[in-house]
C-alpha positions in Angstrom: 0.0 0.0 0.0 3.1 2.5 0.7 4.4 1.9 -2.7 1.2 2.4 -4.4 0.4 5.4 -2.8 3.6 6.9 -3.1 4.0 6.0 -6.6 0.7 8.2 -7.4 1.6 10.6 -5.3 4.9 11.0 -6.3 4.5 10.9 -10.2 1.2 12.4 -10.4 1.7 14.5 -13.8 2.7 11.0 -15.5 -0.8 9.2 -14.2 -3.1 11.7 -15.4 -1.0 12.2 -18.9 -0.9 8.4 -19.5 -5.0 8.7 -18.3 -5.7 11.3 -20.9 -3.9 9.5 -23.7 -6.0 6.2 -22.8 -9.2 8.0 -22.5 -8.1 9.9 -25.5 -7.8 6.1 -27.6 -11.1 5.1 -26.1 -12.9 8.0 -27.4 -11.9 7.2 -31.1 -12.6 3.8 -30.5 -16.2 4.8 -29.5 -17.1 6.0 -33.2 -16.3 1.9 -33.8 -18.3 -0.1 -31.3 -21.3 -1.5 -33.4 -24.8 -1.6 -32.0 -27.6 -4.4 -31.9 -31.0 -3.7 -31.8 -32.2 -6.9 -32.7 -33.6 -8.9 -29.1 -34.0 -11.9 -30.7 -30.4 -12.4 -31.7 -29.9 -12.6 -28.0 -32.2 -16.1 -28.1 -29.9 -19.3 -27.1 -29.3 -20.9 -30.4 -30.9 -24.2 -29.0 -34.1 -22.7 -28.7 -36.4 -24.0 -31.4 -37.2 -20.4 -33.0 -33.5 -19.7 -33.5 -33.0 -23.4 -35.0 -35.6 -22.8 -37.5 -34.4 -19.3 -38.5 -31.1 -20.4 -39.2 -32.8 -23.5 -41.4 -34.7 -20.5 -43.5 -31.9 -19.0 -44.0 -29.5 -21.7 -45.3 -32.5 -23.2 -47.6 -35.2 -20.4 -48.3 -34.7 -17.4 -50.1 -37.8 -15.3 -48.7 -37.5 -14.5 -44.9 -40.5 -14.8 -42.6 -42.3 -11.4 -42.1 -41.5 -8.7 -39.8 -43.6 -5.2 -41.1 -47.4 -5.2 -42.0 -47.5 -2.1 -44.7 -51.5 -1.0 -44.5 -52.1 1.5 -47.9 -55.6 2.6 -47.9 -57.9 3.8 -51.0 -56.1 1.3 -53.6 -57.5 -0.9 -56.1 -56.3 -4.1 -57.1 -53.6 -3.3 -60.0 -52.7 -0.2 -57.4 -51.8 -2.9 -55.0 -49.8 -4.8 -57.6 -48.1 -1.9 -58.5 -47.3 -1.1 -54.5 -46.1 -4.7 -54.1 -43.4 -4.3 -56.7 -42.4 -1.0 -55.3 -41.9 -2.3 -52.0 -39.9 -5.3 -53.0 -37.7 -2.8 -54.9 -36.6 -1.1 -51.2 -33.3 -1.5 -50.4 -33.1 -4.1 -47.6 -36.7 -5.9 -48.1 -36.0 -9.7 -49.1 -39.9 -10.3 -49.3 -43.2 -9.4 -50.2 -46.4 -11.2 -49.5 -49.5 -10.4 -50.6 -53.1 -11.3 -51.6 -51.5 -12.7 -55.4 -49.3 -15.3 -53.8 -52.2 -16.7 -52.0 -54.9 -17.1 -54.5 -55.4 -17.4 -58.2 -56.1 -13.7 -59.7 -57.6 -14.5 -62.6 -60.6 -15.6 -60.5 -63.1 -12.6 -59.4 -62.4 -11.7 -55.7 -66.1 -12.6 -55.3 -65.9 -16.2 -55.6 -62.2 -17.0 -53.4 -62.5 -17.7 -50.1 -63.4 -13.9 -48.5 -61.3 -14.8 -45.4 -58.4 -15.5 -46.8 -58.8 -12.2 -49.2 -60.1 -10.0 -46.4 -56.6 -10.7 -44.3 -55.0 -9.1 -47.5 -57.8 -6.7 -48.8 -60.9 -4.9 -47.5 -62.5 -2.4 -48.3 -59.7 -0.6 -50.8 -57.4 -1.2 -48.4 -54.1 -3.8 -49.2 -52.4 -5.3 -46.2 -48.8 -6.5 -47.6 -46.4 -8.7 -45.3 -42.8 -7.6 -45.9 -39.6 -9.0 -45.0 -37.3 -6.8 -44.2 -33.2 -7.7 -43.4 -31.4 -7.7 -40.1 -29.4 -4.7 -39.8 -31.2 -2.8 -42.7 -34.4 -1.6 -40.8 -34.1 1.6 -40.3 -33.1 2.4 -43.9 -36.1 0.1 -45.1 -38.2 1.3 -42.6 -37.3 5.2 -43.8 -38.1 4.5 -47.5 -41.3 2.8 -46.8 -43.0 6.1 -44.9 -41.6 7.8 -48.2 -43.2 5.6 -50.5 -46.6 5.4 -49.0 -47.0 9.1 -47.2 -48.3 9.9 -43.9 -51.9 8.6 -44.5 -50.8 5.2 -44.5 -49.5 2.7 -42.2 -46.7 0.6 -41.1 -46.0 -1.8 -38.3 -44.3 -4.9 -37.1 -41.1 -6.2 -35.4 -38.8 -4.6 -38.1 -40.5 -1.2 -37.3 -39.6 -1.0 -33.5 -36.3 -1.9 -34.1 -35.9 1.0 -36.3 -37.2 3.2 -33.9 -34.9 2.1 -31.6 -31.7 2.1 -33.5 -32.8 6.0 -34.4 -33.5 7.2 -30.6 -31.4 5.5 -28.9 -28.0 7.5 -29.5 -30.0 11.0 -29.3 -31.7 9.8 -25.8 -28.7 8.4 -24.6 -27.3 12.0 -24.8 -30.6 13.9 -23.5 -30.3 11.6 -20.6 -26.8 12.5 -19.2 -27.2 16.3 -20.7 -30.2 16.4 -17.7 -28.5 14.1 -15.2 -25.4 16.2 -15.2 -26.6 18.9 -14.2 -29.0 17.4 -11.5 -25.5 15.1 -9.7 -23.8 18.5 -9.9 -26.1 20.0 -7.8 -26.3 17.3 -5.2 -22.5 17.6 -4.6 -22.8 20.8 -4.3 -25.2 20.6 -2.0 -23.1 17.9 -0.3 -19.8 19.6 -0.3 -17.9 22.9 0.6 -16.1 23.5 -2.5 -18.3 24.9 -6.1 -15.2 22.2 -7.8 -15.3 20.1 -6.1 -17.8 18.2 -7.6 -16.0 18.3 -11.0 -13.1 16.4 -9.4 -16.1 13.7 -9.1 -17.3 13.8 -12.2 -14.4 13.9 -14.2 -12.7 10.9 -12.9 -16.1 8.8 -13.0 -16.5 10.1 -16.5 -12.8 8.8 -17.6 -14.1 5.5 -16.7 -17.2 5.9 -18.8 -15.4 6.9 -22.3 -12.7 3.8 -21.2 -16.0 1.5 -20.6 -17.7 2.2 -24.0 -14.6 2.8 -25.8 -13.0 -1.3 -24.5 -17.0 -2.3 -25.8 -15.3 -2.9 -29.1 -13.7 -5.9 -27.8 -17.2 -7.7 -27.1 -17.8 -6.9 -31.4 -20.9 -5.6 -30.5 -23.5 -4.3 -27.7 -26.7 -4.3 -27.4 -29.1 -0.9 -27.7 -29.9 -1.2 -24.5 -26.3 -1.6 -22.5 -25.8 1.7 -24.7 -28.2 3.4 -23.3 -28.5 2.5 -19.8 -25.3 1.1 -19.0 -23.1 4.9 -19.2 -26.1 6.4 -16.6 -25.4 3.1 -14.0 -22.0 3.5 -13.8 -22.1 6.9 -12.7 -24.8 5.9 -10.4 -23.4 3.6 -8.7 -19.3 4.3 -8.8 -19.5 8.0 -7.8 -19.7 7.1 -4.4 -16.1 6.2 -4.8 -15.0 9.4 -5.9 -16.8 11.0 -3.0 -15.0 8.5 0.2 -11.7 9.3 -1.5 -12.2 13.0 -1.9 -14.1 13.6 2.0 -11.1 11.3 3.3 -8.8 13.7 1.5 -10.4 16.8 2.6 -10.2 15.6 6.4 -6.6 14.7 6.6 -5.4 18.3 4.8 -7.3 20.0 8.2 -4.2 18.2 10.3 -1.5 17.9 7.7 -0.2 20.7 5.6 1.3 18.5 2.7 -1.0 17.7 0.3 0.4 14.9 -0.6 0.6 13.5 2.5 -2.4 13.9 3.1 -4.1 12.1 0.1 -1.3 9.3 0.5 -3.3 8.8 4.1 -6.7 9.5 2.6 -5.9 6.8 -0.1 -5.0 4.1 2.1 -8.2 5.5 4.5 -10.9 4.9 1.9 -9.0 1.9 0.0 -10.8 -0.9 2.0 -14.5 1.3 2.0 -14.1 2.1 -2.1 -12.9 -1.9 -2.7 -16.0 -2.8 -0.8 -18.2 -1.0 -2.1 -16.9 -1.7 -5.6 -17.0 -5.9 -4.4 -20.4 -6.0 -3.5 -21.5 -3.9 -7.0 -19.6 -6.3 -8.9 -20.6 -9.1 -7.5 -24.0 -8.4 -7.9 -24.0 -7.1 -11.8 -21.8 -10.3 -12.3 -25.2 -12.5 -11.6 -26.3 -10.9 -15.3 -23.4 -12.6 -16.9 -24.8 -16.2 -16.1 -28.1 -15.8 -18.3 -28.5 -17.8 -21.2 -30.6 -14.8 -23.0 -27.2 -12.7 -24.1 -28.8 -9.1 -22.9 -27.9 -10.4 -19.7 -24.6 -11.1 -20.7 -24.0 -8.2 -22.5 -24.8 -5.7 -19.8 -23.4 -7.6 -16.9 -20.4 -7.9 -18.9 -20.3 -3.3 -19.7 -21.5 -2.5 -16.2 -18.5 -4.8 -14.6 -16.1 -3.0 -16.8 -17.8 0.0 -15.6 -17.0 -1.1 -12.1 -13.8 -2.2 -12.6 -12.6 1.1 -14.8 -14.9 3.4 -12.0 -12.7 1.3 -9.1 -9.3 2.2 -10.9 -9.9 6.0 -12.2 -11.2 6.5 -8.4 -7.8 5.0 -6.8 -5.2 5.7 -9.4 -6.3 8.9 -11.9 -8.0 10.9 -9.0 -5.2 10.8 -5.9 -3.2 12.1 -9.4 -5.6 14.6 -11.0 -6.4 15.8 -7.7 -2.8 16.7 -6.4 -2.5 18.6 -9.7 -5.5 21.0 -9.6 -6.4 20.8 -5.7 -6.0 25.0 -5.2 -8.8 24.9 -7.5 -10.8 23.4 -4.7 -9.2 25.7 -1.9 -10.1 28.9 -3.6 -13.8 27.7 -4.5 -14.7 26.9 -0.9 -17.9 28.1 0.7 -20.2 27.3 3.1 -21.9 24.3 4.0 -25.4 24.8 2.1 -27.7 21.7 4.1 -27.8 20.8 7.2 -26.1 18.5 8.6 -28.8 15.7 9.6 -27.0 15.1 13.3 -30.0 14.7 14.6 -31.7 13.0 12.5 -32.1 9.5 14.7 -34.4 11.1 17.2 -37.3 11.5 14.8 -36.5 7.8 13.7 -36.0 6.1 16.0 -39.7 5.4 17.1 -40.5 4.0 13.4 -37.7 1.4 14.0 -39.6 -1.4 15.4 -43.3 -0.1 13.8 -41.7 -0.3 10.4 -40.3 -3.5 11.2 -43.4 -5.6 11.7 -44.9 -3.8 8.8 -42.9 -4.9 6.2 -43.2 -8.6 7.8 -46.3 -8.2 7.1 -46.2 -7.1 4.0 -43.1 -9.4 2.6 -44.9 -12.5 1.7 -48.2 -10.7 -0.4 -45.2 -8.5 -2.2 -43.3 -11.6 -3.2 -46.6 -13.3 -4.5 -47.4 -10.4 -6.1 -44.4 -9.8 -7.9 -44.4 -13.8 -9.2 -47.8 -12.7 -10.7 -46.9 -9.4 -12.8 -48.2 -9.3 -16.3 -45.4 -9.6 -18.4 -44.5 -8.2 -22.1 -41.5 -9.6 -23.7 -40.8 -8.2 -27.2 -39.8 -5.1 -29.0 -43.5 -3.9 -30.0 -43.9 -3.4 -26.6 -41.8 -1.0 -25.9 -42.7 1.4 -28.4 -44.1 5.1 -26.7 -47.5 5.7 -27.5 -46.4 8.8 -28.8 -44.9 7.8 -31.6 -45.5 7.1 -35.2 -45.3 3.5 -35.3 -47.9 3.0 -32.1 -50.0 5.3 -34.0 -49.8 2.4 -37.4 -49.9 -0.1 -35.2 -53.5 0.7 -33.7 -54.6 2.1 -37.4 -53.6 -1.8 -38.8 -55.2 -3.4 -35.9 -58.5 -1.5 -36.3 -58.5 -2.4 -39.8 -57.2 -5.9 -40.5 -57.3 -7.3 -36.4 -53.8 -8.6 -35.6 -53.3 -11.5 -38.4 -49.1 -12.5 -36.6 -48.0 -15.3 -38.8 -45.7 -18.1 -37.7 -43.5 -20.2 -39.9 -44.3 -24.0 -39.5 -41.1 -26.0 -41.3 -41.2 -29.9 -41.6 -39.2 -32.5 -43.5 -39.9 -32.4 -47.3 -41.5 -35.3 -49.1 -44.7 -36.6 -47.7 -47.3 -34.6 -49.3 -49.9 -36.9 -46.8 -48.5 -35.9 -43.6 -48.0 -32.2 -44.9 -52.0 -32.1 -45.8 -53.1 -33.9 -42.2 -50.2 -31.4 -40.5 -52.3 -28.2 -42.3 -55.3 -29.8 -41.2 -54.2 -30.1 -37.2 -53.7 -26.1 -37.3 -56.7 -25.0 -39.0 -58.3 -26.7 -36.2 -56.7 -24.8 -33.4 -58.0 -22.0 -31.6 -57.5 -18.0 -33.3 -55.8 -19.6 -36.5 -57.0 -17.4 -39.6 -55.5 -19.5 -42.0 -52.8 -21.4 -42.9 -51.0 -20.7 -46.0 -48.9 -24.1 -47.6 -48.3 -25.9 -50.9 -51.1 -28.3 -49.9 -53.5 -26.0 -50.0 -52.6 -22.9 -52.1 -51.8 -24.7 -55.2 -53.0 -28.6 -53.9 -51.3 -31.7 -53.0 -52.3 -33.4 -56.6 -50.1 -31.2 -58.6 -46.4 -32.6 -58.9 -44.2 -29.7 -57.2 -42.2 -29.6 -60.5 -45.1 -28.9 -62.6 -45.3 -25.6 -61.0 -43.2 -22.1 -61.9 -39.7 -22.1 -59.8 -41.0 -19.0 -58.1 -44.5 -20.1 -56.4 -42.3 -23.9 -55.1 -39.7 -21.8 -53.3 -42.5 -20.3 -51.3 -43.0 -23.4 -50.2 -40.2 -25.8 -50.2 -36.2 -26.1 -50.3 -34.4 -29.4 -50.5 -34.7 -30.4 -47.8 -37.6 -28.7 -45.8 -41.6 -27.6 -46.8 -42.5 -24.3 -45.0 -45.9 -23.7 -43.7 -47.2 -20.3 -42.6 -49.9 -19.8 -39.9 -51.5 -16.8 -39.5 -53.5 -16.1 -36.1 -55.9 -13.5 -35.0 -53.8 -13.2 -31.9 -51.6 -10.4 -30.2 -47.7 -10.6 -31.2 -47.7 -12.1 -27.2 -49.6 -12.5 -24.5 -51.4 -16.3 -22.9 -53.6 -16.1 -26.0 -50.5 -15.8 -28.9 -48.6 -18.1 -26.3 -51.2 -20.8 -25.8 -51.3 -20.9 -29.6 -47.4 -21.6 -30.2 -47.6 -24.2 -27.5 -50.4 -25.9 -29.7 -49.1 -25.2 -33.2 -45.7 -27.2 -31.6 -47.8 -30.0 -29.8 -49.9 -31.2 -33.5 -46.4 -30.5 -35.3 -44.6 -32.7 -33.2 -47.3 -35.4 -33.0 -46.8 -35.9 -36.3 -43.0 -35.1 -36.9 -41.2 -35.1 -33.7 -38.5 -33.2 -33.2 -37.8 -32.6 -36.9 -40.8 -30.0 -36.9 -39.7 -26.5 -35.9 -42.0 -23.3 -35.3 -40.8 -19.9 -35.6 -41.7 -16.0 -35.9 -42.4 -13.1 -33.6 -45.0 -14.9 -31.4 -42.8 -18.3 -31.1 -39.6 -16.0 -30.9 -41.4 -14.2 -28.0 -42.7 -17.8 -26.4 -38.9 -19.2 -26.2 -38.1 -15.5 -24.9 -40.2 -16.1 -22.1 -38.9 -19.9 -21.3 -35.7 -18.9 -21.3 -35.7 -15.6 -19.4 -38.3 -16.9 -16.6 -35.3 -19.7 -15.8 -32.4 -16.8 -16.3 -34.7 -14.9 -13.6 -34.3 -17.9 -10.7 -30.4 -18.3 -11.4 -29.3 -14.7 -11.7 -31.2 -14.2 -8.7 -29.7 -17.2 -6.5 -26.1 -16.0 -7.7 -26.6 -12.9 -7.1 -28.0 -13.4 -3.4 -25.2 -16.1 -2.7 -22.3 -13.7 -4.2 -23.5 -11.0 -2.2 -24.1 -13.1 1.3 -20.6 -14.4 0.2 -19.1 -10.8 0.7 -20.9 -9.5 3.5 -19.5 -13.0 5.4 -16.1 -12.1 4.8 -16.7 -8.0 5.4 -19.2 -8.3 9.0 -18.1 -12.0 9.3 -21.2 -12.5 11.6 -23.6 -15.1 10.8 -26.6 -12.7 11.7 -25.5 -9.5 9.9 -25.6 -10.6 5.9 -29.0 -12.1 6.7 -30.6 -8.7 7.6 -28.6 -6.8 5.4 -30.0 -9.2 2.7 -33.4 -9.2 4.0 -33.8 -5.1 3.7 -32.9 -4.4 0.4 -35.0 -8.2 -1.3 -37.6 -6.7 0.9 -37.7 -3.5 -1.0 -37.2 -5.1 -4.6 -40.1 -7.4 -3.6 -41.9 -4.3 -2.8 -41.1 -2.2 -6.1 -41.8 -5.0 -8.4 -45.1 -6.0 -6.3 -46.0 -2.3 -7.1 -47.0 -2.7 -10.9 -49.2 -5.9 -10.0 -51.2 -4.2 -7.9 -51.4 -1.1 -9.5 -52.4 -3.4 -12.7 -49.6 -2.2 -15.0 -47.8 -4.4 -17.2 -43.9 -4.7 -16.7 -41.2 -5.4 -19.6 -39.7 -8.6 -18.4 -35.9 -6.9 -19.0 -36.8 -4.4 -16.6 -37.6 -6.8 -14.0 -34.9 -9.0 -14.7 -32.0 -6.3 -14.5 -33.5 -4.5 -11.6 -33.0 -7.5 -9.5 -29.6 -7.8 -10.0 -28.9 -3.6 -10.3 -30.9 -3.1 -7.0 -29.3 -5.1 -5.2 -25.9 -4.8 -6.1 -26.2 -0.8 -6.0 -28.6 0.0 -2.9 -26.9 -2.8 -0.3 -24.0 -0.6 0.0 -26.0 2.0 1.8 -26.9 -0.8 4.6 -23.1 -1.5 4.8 -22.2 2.0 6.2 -24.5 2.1 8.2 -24.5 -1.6 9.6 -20.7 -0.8 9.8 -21.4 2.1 11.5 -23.4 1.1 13.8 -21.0 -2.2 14.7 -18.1 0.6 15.3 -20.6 2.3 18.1 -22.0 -0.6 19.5 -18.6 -1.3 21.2 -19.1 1.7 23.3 -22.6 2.3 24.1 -25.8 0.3 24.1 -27.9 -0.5 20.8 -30.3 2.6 21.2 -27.7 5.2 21.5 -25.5 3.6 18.7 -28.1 3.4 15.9 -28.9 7.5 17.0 -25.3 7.9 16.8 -25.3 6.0 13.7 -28.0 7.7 11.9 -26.7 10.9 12.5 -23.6 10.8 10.8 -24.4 8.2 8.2 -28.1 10.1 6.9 -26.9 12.3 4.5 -23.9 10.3 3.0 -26.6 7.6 2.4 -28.6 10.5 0.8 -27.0 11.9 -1.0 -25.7 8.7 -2.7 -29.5 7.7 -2.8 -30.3 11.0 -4.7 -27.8 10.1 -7.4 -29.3 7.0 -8.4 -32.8 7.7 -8.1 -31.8 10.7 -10.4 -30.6 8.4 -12.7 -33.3 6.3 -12.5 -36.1 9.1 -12.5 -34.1 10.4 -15.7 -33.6 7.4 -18.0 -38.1 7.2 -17.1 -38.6 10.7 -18.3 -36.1 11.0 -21.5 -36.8 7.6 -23.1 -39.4 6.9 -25.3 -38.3 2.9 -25.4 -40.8 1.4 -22.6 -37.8 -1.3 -22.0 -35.3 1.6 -20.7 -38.4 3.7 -19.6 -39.6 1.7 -17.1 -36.2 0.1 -15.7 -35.4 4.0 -14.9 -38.8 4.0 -13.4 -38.0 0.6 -11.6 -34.3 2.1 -10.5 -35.8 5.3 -9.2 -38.5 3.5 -7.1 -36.3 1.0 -6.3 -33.4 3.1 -4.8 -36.1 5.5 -2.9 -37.6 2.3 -1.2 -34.2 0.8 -0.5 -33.3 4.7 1.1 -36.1 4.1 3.2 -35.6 0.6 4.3 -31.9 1.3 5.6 -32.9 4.1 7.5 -36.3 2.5 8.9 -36.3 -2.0 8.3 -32.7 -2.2 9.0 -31.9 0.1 12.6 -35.1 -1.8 14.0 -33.6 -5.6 12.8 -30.2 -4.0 14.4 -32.3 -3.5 17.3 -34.4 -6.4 17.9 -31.4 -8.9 16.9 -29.1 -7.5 18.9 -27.9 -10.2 21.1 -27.8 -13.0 17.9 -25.6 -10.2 16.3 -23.2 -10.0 19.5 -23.0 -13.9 19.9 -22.5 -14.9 16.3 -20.6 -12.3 15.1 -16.4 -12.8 15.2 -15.1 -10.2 17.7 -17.8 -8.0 18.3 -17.2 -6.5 21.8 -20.8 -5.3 22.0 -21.0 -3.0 25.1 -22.8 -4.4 28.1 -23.6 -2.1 30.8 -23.6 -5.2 33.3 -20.5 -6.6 32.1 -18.4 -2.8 32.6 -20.0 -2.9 36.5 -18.9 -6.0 37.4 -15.6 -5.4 35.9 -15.4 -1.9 37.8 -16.7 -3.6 40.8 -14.1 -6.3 40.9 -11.3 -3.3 40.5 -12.9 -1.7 43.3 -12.8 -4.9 45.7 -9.4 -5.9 44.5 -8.0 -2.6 45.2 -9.8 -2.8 48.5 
């Protein structure tokens, strides 16, 4: 520790140049970090849906849907004529319509009307169009030029588009409010106007080093990019702050200023490495899920720790010794109060509070296992916007008509017609479009132009499309894919395979649900883990555990009661990010309170406690329900929307918790926590009298 510190201290100018030339590299290298906005690529490639993608496209040269173009007031040849102007946009593979469905040369009036009236009503043509990965927003942009405003477009393909356009922009408007909201909470926190900068700056070095090293994962996902940069800063600025308040304590007894941040370095080492431990032990749960989001954040926000961890306790010792007059000549008075007494109003909601929320724990944790949950990309679009507006305009119209790509093993015409005749059967199936039955199971497939027998088979596979009146999600759409895999496989085993938005969505679900009971275990073992080795007491990580699950059981219980539906993301992450972020406020002050209890009884020690620990807990508190509150406000993605709304909640009840749950578990446990903790020296009034009194008589 002496030869770190004094290495800092001691070459100073040659830590922060080497810093800016790093940071300088990892800026360039941010123009270079590419950006996925597909959630589906994230799927396991075992799951069924991504198996069957990957078979359509090795063997089949049109994609399944993703966009439903509505384009009202057109006649037939006007719909002809939009088809081939659609499948002329750069990046659309496919268009479907009413033509490759039914024989033309018959009047309209004697096809089947249900089949026609999923493609046209009224003078209005529904096309299904397949647009690339990675091409949406180009396709997407072309499309609303070639149809105009009064016209409609929707679909899977569409929300990623959106996406991809907002995210960078939002990402900006988020941190362009933040900043100035953090800034005014250290000033409001500290005695210096900059101060705070010292803060920001080093936390913000680790930022453009986090995003700029991205380029060595070859890609992130939209949402890491906009949510990961306002997390970090969250959740690592309190390492900035020990460090700094260390610093500024030690240069009112030592003149040096070196000196004294070489002792305020090796001060807050142990507090910033926990901190930073527990943090990264918790965002490291994310890692273990099989649906790669998981992965890919987990992975960016423990860089984030790591690079916050080591800007803290290597750039800012150095940047600060170079510019600390800055702070000496911006010094004024202390703006808030103090909160000293703050344990006195508290203190009789300790034990109130506590029997509360044991009340209250087990409905919240049923509740939150019973959320209604969304799972896919239309779901996340702002009403607001555009696309929300098409999508309720094509719905009104044409109902929701999600098709789902059946394939099967080529060659049995038999088992293809009884296959078709299993799905007509099931419950909010439209229709089914396949060779069998568009062009009929007695014409040899050769007979037949090369263009209409691709539709329907490759080599090796036949491809059958469903099309349901169902929701892209939801029990309904999901019921559906569970049956539309139950007749396939009756008939061929596991060499059927379903696919589309709603079966995409379906495996979503599977998987994440099971990601959900591991990244929560790990995360809660990790955690426990750490706070074993920091308190080692057996009692101590229990509580400390038990106050911040019980106010992530309370947040998420909210939206079930409240009848809202949550993005599964959002609930998955806040898990992990409440957790990892918020327990570090009942670690000062459990730490706190363990350093006071050696010297008075429980009662005085958690007033004691409070008082000094209140506003550092606070103030940290403010940050990240900033940050939270922020990310809800500025984002018109529902995914990143409501996990700011889920962080701001989150961190508010977890504020509360510490300073109410927790002192009264301190309280009411307080003899488990003496005998099972190593070395606690609690103070007992009876045990300093007997002590004195045994002086007394031995002196006698």
């Amino acid at each position: 520790m002496d030869r770190y510190t004094a290495f800092i201290t001691g070459h100073h100018k040659f830590v922060v140049a080497a810093t800016a030339g790093i940071v300088l590299v990892c800026a360039a290298l941010v123009l270079f970090v590419r950006v996925n906005y597909d959630l589906a690529s994230y799927l396991p490639e075992a799951t069924e849906s991504s198996r069957a993608y990957t078979v359509i496209d090795e063997h089949f040269d049109e994609a399944v849907p993703n966009v439903r173009v509505m384009v009202r007031d057109v006649d037939i040849a006007g719909a002809l004529a939009y088809k081939e102007q659609l499948a002329a946009v750069e990046g659309v593979t496919d268009v479907l319509w009413l033509d490759d469905v039914v024989n033309m040369a018959i009047p309209l009036e004697m096809l089947n009307q249900d089949l026609v009236e999923q493609y046209y009503a009224g003078g209005t043509a529904l096309f299904e169009v397949a647009i690339a990965s990675g091409a949406e927003p180009i396709a997407v942009e072309a499309i609303y030029g070639l149809i105009g405003p009064d016209n409609h477009v929707t679909g899977q393909a569409v929300s990623t588009a959106e996406a991809e356009v907002v995210a960078g922009t939002e990402t900006a408007k988020a941190v362009m409010i933040l900043m100035p909201l953090v800034i005014l909470i250290l000033i409001l926190s500290t005695r210096s106007w900059a101060e705070p900068l010292f803060f920001l700056v080093a936390i913000g070095v680790s930022i453009v080093i986090n995003f700029g090293t991205s380029i060595l994962m070859g890609e992130i996902c939209f949402i890491t990019m906009t949510v990961s940069p306002i997390l970090q800063l969250a959740v690592s600025l309190d390492y900035a702050i020990f460090l700094m308040h260390a610093f500024q304590r030690f240069r009112e007894t030592e003149p040096d200023a070196a000196e004294a941040m070489r002792k305020a370095m090796k001060k807050s080492f142990v507090a910033i490495a926990a901190s930073a431990a527990t943090t990264f032990f918790g965002f490291a749960a994310l890692t273990f899920m099989r649906f790669g989001i998981g992965a890919d954040l987990g992975l960016s926000l423990l860089k984030g720790v790591a690079t916050s961890f080591l800007s803290v306790v290597i750039f800012l010792p150095a940047f600060t010794l170079l510019a600390y007059k800055l702070i000496d000549k911006t010094r004024h008075r202390r703006l808030v109060p103090t909160f000293k007494g703050i344990g006195r109003p508290l203190a009789p909601l300790r034990v109130p509070v506590f029997f509360l929320v044991i009340i209250l724990i087990v409905p919240c944790y049923l509740a939150q296992s019973h959320t209604t949950f969304t799972y896919g990309m239309e779901s996340s679009i702002g009403n607001a916007t555009r696309s929300a507006r098409d999508t309720a305009a094509v719905k009104e119209q044409f109902g929701h008509v999600i098709p789902s790509v059946v394939l099967v093993p080529r060659g049995d015409v038999a088992r293809e017609a009884e296959l078709v005749a299993g799905l007509e059967a099931l419950p909010d199936v439209s229709s089914v479009l396949s060779y069998t039955n568009a062009v009929g199971r007695e014409i040899p497939d050769g007979f037949l132009d090369q263009g209409v027998q691709n539709r329907f088979y490759s080599d090796e596979y036949a491809r059958i499309i469903v099309y349901a009146d169902t929701p892209p999600e939801g029990e309904r759409a999901f019921a559906l894919v569970e049956g539309i895999r139950n007749v396939t496989s009756s008939l061929y085993g596991e060499a059927g395979m379903t696919t589309g938005q709603t079966a995409t969505l379906y495996d979503m679900k599977l998987v994440i649900t099971e990601d959900n009971k591991v990244t929560n275990l790990l995360a809660i073992l990790s955690i426990f883990v750490v706070l074993l080795v920091v308190f080692r007491s057996a009692v101590l990580p229990l509580l400390l555990l038990a106050t911040i699950e019980s106010a992530i059981f309370i947040n998420l219980a909210i939206p079930y009661f409240t009848g809202e539906t949550l993005i599964f993301i959002g609930f998955l992450i806040i898990n992990t990010v409440q957790l990892g972020a918020t327990v570090d406020y009942a670690i000062l002050l459990t730490d706190t309170y363990r350093a006071h209890r050696r010297a008075m009884d429980a009662r005085a020690a958690l007033a004691k406690t409070l008082g000094e620990v209140f506003f550092s807990i606070l103030v940290s508190a403010s940050i990240m329900a900033s940050a939270g509150f922020v990310l809800f406000a500025t984002s018109t993605n529902n995914i990143v929307s409501i996990l700011g709304l889920l962080l701001f909640r989150g961190t508010l009840l977890s504020f509360l918790m510490v300073m109410t749950f927790l002192p009264g578990a301190l309280l009411l446990f307080d003899k488990p926590i003496g005998r099972f903790t190593h070395r606690a020296r609690f103070y007992r009034p009876q045990t300093r009298r007997r002590a004195s009194m045994g002086s007394v008589n031995g002196d006698v």
